[in-house]
FILO-680125 format. One record per residue (C-alpha): residue number from 1; residue in three letters; chain; x, y, z. Coordinates in Angstrom, 2 decimals, m for minus. Layout:
// residues N
[NUM, "Ala", "A", [X, Y, Z]]
...
// end
This chain:
// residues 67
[1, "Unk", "A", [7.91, 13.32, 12.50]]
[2, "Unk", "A", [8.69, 15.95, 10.24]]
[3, "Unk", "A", [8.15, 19.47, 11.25]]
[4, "Unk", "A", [7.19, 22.48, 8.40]]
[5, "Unk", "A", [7.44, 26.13, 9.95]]
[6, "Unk", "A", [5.61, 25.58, 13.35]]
[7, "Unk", "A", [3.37, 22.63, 12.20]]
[8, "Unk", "A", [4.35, 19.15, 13.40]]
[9, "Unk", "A", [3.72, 16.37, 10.75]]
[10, "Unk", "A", [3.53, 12.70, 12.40]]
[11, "Unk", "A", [4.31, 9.36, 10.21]]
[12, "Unk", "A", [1.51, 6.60, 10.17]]
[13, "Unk", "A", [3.98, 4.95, 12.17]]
[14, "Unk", "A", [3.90, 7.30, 14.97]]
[15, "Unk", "A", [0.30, 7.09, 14.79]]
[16, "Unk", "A", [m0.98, 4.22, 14.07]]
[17, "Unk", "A", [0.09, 1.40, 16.41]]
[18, "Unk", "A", [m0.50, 3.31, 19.35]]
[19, "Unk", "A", [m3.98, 3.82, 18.72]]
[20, "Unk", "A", [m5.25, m0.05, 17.86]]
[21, "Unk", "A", [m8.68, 0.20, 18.72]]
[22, "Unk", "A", [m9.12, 3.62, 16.24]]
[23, "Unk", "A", [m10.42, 3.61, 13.03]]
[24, "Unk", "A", [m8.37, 6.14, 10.64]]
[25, "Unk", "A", [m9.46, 7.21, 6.76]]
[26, "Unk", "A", [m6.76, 7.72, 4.96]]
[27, "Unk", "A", [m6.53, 9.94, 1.30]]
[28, "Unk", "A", [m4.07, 9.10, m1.57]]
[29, "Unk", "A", [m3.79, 13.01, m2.42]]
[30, "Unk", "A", [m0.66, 12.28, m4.78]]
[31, "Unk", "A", [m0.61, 11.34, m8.68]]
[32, "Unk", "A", [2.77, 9.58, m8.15]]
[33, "Unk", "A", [2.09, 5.51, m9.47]]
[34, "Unk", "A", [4.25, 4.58, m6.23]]
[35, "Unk", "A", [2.13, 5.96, m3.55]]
[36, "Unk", "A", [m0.34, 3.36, m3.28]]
[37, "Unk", "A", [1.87, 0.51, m3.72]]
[38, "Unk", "A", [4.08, 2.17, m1.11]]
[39, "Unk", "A", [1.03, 2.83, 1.59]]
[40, "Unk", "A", [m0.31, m0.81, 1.28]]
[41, "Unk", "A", [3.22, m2.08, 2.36]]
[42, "Unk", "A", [2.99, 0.48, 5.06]]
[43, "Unk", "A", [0.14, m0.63, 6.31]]
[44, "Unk", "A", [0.77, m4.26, 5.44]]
[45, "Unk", "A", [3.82, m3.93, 7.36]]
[46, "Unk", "A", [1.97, m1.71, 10.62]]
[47, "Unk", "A", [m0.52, m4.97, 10.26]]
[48, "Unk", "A", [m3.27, m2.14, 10.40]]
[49, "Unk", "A", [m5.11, m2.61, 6.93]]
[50, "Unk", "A", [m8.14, m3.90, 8.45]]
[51, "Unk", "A", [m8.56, m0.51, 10.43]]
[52, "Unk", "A", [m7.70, 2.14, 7.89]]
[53, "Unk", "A", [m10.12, 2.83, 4.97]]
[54, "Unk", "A", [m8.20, 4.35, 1.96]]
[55, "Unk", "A", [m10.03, 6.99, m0.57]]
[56, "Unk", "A", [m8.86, 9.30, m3.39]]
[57, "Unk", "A", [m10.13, 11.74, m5.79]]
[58, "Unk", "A", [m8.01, 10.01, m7.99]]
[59, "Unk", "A", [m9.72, 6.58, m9.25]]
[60, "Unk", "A", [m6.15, 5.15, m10.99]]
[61, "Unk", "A", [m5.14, 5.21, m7.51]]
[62, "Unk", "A", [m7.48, 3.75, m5.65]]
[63, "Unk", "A", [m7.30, 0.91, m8.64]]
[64, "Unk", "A", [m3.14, 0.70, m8.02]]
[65, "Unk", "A", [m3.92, 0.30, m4.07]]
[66, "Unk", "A", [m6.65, m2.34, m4.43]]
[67, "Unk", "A", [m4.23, m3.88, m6.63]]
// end
């Protein structure tokens, strides 16, 4: 956890794998070429990916994650 000013930020791992039977979506809000490849092995690694639907306003990232 990370906490800004007053406002407590949690990590997917945190959240996640306490939670197993809830469904989370999930948006790629940065540009960076990384993030995708980085959140798959997150969740690859959480063994979660069949419970978290990704998205993005971004299309090159949702490409790089399906990837």
């Amino acid at each position: 956890m990370i906490q800004i000013n007053r406002y407590k930020i949690h990590s997917l791992d945190e959240i996640l794998p306490p939670l197993p039977k809830v469904r989370f979506n999930l948006d790629i809000k940065s540009k960076n070429k990384e993030a995708p490849t980085l959140l798959a092995a997150k969740l690859k690694e959480l063994e979660v990916i069949d419970r978290v639907m990704i998205g993005s306003f971004h299309q090159k990232q949702i490409n790089r994650f399906r990837k």
